[in-house]
matplotlib code that plots the C-alpha trace (Angstrom):
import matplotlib.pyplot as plt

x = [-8.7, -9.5, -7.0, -8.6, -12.0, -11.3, -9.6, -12.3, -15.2, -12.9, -12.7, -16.3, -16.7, -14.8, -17.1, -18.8, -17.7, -18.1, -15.5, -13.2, -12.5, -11.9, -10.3, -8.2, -5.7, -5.2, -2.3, -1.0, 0.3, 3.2, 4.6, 2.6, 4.3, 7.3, 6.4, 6.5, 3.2, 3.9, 1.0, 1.1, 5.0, 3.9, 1.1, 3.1, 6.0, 8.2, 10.5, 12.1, 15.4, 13.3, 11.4, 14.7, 16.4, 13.7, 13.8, 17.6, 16.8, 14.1, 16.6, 15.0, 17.4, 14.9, 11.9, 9.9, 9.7, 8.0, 4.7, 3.5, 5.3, 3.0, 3.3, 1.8, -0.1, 2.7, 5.0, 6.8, 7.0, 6.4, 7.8, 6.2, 8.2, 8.5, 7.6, 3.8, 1.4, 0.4, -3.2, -5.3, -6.4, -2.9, -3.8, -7.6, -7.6, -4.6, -5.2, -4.6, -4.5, -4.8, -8.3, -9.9, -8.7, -9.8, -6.2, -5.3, -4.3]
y = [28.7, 28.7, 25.6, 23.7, 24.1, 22.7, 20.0, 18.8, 19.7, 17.3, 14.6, 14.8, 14.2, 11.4, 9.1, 9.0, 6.9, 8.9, 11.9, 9.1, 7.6, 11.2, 12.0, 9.3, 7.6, 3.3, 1.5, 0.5, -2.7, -2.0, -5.7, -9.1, -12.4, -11.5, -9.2, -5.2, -3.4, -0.9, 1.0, 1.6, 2.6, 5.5, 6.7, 6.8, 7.5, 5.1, 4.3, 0.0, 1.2, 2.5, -1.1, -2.8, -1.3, -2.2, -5.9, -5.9, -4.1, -7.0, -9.8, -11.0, -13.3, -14.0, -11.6, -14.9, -15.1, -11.5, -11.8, -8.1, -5.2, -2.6, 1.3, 2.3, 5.3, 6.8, 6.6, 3.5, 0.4, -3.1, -6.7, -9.7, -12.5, -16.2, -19.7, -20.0, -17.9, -14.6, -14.8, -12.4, -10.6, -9.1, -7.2, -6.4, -2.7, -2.5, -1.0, -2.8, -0.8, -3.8, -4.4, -1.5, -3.9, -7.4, -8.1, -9.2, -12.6]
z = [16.4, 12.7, 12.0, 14.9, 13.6, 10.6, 12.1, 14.2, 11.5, 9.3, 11.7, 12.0, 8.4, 8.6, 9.9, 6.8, 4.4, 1.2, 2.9, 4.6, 1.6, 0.3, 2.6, 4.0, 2.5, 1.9, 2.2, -1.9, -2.9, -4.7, -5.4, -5.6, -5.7, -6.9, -9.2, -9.8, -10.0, -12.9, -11.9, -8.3, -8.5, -10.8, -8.9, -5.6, -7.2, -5.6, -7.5, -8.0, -6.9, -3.7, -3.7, -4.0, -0.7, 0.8, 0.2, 0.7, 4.1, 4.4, 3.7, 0.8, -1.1, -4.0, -6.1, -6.1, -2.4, -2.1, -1.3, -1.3, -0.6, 0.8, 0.6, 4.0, 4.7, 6.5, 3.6, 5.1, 3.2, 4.3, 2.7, 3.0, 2.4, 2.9, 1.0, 2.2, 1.1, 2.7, 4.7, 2.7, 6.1, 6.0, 2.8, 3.3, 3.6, 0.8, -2.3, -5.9, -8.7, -10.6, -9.4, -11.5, -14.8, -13.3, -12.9, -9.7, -8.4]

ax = plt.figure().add_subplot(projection="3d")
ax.plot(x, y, z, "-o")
ax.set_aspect("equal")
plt.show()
C-alpha cells in the first residue's frame, strides 16, 4: 500500500513542471551531424563502440550522414540518417549538452 502511495503522490507531482523535470527524464542527443558528442557519451555513459553498433544496425555507410543519434528515455537508441536535413520537430524535447556552452548547431 505504501509503494502505491508513493506512486500516485509522485505522479501527482508530476504535473508540475519544476518536479517533472526532476523527476522525469529527456531523451539525450548523443551524435549531431556526423559528429560524437563527448559530453553526452560520458554522462550516459554509452560508450562509441555502443554508438557504433548502433549505426551499423542502422545501415549507416557514412559518420557524415548521421544526423542525430538519440539516447531515449528507455535506454534505446535511435539514428537518424539520410542526405536532407532532420526537421528540428524530431528533436524538440531532446536534450543537448552542448546547449549549456552556446555550442550547438
Amino acid at each position: 500500500a505504501a509503494l502505491l502511495g508513493c506512486q500516485a503522490a509522485v505522479a501527482a507531482l508530476r504535473r508540475f513542471a519544476s518536479f517533472g523535470d526532476l523527476v522525469d527524464n529527456r531523451p539525450l542527443l548523443l551524435m549531431s551531424d556526423g559528429e560524437f558528442i563527448a559530453d553526452a557519451l560520458d554522462r550516459s555513459r554509452v560508450t562509441r563502440s555502443d554508438v557504433i553498433a548502433k549505426l551499423r544496425e542502422a545501415n549507416v555507410l557514412r559518420l557524415h550522414d548521421v544526423r542525430a543519434v538519440v539516447l531515449k528515455t528507455t535506454g534505446d537508441i535511435s539514428v537518424l540518417h539520410g542526405a536532407s536535413t532532420i526537421d528540428a520537430t524530431l528533436l524538440d524535447d531532446v536534450a543537448d549538452s552542448r546547449e549549456a556552452s552556446g555550442r550547438r548547431s
